[in-house]
N, CA, C and O of each residue as an XYZ file, in Angstrom:
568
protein
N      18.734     32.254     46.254
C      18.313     33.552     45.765
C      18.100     33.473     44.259
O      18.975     32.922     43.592
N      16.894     34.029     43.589
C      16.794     33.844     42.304
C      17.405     34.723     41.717
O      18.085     34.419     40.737
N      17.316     36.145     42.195
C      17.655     36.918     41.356
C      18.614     38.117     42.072
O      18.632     38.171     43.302
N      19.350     39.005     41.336
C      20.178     39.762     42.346
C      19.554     41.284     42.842
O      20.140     42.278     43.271
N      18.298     41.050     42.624
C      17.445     42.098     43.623
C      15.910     41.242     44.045
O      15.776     40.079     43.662
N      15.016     41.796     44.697
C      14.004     41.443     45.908
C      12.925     41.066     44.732
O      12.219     40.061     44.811
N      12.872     42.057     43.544
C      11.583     41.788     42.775
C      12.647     41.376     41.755
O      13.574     42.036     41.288
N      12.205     39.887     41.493
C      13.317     39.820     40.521
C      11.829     38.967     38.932
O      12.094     38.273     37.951
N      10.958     39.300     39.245
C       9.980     38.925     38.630
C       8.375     39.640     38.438
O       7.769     39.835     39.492
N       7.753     39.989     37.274
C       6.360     40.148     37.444
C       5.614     39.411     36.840
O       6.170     38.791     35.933
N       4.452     39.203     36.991
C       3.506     38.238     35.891
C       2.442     39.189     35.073
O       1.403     39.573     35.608
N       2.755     39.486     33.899
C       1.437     39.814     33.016
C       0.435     39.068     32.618
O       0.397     38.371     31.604
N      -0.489     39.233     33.526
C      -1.509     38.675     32.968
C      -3.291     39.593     31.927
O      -4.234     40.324     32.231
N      -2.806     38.941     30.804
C      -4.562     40.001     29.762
C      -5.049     39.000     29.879
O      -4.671     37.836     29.743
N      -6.515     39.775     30.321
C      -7.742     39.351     30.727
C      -8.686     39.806     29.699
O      -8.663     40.879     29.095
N      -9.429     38.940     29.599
C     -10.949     39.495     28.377
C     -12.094     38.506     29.078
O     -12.144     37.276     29.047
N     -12.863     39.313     29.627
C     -14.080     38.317     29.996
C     -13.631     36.967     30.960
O     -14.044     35.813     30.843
N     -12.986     37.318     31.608
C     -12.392     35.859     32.640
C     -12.249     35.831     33.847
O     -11.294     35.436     34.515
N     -13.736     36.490     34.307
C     -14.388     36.208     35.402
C     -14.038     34.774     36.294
O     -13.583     34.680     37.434
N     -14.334     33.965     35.563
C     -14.582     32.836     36.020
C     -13.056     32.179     36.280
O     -12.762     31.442     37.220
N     -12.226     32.602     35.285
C     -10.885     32.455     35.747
C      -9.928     32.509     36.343
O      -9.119     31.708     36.812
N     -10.131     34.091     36.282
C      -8.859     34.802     36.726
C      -8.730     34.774     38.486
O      -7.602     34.543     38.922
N      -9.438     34.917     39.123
C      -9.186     34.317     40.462
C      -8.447     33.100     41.015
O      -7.833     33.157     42.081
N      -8.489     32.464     40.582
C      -7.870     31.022     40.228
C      -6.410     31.219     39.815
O      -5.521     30.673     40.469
N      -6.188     31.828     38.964
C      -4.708     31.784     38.064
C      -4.288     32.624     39.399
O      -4.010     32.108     40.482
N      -4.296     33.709     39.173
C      -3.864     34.593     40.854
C      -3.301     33.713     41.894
O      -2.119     33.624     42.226
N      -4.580     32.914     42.476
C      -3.863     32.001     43.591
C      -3.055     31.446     43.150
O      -1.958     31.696     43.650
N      -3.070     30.545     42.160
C      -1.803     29.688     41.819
C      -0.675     30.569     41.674
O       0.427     30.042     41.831
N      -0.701     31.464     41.481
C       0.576     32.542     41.126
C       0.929     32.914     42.385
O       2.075     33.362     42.425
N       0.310     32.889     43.519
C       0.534     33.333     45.023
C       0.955     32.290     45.590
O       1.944     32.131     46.306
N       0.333     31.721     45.320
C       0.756     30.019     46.007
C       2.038     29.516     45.568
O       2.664     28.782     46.333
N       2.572     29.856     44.282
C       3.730     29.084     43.803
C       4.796     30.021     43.336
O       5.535     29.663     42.420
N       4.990     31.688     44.131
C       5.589     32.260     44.031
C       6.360     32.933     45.047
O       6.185     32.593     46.217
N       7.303     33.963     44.726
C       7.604     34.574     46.212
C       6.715     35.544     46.713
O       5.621     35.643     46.158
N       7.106     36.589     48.068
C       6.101     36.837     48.113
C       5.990     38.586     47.251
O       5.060     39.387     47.155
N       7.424     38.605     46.754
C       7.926     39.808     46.269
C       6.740     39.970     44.528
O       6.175     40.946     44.035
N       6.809     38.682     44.150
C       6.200     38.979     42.878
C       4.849     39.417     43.037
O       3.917     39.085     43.769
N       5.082     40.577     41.797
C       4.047     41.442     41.353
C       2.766     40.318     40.934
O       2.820     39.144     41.300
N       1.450     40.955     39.992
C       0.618     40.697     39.365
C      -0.014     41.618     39.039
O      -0.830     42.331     39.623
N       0.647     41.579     37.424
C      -0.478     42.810     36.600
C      -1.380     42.584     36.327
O      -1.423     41.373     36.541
N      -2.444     42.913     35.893
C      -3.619     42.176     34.856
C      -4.703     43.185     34.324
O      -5.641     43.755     34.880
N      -4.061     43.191     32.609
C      -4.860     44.177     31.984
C      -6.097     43.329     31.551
O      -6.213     42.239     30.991
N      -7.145     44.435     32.120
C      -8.420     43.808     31.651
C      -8.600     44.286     30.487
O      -7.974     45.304     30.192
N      -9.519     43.670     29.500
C      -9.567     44.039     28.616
C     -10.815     44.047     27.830
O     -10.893     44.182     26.609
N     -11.920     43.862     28.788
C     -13.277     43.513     28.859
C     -14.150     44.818     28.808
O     -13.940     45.887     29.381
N     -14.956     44.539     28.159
C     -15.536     45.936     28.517
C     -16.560     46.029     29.356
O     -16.820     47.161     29.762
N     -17.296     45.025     29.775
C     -17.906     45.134     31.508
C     -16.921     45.052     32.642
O     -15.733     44.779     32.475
N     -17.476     45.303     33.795
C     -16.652     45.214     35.144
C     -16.645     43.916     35.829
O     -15.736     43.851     36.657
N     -17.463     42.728     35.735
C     -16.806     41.691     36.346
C     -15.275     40.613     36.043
O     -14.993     39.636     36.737
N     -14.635     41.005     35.106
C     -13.216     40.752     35.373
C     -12.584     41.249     36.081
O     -11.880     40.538     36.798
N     -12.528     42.739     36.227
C     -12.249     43.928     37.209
C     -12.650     43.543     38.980
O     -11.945     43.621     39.986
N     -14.217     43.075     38.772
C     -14.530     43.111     40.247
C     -13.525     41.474     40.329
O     -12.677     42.046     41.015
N     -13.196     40.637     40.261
C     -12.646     39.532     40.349
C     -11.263     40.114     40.885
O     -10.742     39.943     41.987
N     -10.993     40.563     40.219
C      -9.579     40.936     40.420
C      -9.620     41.950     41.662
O      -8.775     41.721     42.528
N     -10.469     43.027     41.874
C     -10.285     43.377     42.947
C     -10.879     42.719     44.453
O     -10.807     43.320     45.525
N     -11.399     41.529     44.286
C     -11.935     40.508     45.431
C     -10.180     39.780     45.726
O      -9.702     39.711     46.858
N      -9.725     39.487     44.950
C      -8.159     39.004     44.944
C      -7.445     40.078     45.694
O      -6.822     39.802     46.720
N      -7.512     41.325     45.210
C      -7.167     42.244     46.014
C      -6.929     42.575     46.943
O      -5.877     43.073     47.343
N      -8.114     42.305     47.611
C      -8.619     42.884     49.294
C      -8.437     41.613     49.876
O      -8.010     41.614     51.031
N      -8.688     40.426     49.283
C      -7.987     38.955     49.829
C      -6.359     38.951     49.876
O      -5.843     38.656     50.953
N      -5.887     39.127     49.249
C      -4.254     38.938     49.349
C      -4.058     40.474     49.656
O      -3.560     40.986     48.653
N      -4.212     41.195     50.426
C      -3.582     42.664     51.093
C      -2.181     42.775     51.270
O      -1.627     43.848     51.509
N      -1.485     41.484     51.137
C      -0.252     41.910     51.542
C       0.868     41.378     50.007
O       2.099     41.366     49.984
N      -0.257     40.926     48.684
C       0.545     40.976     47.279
C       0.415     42.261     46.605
O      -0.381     43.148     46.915
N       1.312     42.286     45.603
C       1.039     43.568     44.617
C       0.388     42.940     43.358
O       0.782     42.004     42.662
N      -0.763     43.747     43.259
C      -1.834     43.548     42.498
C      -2.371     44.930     41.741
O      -3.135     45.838     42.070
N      -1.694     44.670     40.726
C      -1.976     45.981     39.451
C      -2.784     45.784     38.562
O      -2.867     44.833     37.785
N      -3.658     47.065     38.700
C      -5.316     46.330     38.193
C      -4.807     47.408     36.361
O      -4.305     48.526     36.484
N      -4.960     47.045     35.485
C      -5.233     48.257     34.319
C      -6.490     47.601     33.870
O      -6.744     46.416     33.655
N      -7.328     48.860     33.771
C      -8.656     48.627     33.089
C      -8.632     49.471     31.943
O      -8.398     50.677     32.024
N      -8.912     48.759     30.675
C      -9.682     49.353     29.383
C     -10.608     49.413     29.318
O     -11.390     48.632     29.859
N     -10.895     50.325     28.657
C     -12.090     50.706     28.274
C     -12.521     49.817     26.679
O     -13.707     49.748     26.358
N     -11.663     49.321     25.980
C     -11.670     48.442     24.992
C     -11.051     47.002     24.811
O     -10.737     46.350     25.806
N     -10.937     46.677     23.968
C     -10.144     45.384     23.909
C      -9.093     45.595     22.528
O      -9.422     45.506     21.346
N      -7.446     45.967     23.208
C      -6.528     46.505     22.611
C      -5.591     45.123     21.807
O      -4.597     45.116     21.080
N      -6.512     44.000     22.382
C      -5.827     43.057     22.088
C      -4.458     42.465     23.040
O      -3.828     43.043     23.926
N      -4.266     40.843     22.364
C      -3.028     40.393     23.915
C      -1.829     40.934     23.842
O      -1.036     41.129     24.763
N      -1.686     41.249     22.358
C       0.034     41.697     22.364
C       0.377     43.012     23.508
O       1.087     43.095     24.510
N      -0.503     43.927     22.792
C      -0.839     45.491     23.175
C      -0.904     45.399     24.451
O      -0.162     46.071     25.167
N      -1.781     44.572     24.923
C      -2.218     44.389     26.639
C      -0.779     43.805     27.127
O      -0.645     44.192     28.288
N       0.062     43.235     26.836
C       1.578     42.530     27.169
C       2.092     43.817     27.496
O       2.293     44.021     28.693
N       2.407     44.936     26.502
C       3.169     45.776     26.300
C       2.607     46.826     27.480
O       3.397     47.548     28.088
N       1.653     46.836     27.656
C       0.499     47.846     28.399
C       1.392     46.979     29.824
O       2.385     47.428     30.396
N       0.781     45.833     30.095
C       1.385     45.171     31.275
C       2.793     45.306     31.339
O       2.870     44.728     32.423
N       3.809     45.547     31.119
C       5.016     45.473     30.766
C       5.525     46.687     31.274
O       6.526     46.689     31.990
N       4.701     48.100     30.852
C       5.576     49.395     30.931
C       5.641     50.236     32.445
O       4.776     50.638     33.224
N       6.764     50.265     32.429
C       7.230     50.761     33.304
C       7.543     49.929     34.857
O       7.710     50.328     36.010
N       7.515     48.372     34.097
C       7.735     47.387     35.103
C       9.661     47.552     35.341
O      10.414     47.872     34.422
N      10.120     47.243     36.778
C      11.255     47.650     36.752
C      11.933     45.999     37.201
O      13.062     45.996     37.693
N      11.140     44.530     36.992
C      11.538     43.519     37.128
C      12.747     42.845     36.180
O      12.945     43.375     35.087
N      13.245     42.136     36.420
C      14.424     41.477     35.855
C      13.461     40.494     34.735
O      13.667     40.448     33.522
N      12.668     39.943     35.275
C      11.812     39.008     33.971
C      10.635     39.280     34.018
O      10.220     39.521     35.152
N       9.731     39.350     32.997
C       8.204     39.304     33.186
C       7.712     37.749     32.824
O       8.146     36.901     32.044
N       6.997     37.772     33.429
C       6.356     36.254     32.699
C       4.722     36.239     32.460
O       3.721     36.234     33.176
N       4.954     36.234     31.363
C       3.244     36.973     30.386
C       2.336     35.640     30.891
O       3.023     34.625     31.005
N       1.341     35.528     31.113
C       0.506     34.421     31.889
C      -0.983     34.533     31.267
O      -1.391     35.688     31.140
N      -1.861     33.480     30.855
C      -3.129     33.463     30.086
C      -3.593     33.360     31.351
O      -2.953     32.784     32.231
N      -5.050     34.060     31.587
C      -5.784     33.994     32.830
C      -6.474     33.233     32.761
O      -7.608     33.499     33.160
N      -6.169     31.670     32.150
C      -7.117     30.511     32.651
C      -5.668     29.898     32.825
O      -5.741     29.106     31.885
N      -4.694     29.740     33.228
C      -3.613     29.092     33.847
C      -3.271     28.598     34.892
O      -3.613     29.298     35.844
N      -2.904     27.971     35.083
C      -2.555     27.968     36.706
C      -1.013     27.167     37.182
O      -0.851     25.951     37.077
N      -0.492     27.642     37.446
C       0.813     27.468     38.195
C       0.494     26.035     39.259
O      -0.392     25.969     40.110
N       1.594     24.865     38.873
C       1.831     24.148     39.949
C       3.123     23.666     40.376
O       3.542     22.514     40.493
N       3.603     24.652     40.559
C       5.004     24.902     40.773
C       5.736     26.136     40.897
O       5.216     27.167     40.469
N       6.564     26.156     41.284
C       7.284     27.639     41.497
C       8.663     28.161     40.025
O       9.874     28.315     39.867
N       7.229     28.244     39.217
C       7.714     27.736     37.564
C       8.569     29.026     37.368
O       9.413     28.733     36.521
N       8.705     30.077     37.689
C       9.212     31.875     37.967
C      10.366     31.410     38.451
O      11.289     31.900     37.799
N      10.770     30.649     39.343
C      11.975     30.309     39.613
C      12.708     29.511     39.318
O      13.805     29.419     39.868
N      12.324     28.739     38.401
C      12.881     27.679     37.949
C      12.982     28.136     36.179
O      13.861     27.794     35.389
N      11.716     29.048     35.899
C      12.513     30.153     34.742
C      13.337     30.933     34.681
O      13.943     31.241     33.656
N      13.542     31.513     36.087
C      14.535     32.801     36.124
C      15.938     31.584     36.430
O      16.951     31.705     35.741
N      15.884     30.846     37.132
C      17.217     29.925     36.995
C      17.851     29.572     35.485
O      18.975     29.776     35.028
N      16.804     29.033     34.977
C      17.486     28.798     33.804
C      17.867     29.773     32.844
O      18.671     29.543     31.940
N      17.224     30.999     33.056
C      17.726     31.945     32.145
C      19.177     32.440     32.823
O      20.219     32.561     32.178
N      19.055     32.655     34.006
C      20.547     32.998     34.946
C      22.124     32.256     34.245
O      23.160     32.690     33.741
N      21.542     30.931     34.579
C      22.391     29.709     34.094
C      23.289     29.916     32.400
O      24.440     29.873     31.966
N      21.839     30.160     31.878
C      22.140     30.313     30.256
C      22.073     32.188     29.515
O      21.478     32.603     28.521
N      22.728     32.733     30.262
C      22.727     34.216     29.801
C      22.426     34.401     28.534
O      21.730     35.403     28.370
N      22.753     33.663     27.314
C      22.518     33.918     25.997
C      21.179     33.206     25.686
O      20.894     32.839     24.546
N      20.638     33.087     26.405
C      18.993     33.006     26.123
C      18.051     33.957     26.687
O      18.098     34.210     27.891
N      17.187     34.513     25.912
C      16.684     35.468     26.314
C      15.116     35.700     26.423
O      14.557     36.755     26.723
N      14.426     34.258     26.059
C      13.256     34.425     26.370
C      13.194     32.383     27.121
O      14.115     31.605     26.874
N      12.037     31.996     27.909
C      12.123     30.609     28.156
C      10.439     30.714     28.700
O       9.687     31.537     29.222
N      10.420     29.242     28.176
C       8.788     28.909     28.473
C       8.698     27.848     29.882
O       9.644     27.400     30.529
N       7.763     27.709     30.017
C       7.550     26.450     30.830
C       6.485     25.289     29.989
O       5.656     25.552     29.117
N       6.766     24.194     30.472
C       5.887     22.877     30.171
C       4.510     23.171     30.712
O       4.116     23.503     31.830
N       3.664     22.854     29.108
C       1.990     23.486     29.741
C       1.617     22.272     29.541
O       2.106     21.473     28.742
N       0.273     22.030     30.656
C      -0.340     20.527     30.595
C      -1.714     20.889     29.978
O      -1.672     22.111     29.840
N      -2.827     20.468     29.569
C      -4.005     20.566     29.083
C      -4.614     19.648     30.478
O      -3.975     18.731     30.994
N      -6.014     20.128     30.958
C      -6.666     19.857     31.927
C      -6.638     18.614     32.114
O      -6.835     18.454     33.319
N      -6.469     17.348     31.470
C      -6.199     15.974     31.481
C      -4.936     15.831     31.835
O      -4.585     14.670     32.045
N      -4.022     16.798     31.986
C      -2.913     16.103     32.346
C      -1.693     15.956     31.385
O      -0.479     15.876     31.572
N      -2.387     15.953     30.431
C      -1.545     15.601     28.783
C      -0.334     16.669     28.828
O      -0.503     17.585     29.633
N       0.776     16.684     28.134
C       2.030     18.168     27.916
C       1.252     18.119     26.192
O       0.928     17.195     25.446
N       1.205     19.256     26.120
C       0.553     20.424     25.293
C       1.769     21.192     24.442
O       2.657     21.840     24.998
N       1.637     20.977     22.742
C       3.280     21.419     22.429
C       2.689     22.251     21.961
O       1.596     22.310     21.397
N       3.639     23.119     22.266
C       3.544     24.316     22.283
C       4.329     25.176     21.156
O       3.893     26.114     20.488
N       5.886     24.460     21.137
C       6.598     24.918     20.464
C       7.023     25.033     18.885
O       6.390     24.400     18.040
N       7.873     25.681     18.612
C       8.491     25.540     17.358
C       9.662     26.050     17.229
O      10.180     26.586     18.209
N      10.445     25.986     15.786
C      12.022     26.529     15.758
C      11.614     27.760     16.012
O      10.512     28.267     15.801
N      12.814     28.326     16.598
C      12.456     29.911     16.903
C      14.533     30.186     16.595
O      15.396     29.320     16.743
N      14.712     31.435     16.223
C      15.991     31.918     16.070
C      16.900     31.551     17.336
O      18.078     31.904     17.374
């Protein structure tokens, strides 16, 4: 059990123009998750084919939760985090770029380690660049 309730996770994902993407990141997020986890995804585009993408995911996965927010502008990623974020009632969110893709059941193996280590309060996962390469990401942080 990861977590000590059913949704113990959501994924924010901001979208800008990522048509071509965001279908893709979705599956991997379906594929390498439970079946409880959410998927937000603020668009942030100001045409409708990010939107129609996301709702083809939609009507394909009928039985995930799939939370569409559409702008009418581009509020930016932080804003769109916070937008994705409110009024989520999950134990972790895990903010997600919509050209990503999950190969692994990385939500659970984040929410473990945060479980494990209570006095940590935010945790990343290992990102690869399309070759394969690990991609640093990091720096000192408090």
């Amino acid at each position: 059990m990861i977590g000590n309730n059913d949704r113990s996770c959501a994924v924010i994902i901001v979208a800008y123009n990522n048509e071509n993407s965001i279908g893709d990141c979705l599956d991997s997020v379906f594929a390498h998750s439970r079946p409880e986890t959410a998927a937000v995804v603020v668009d942030n585009s100001p045409g409708d084919a990010t939107s129609a993408a996301v709702e083809r995911r939609r009507s394909a996965c009928p039985d995930r939760e799939i939370v569409l927010v559409r702008r009418p502008d581009n509020i930016g990623f932080a804003a769109g985090c916070n937008l994705g974020a409110r009024g989520r009632t999950e134990t972790h969110l895990l903010f997600l770029n919509p050209d990503a893709k999950l190969e692994n059941d990385v939500i659970a193996l984040l929410t473990a380690f945060l479980q494990a280590n209570p006095r940590a309060k935010i945790a990343g996962p290992q990102i690869r660049s399309d070759d394969g390469q690990i991609v640093k990401t990091c720096r000192n942080l408090p």
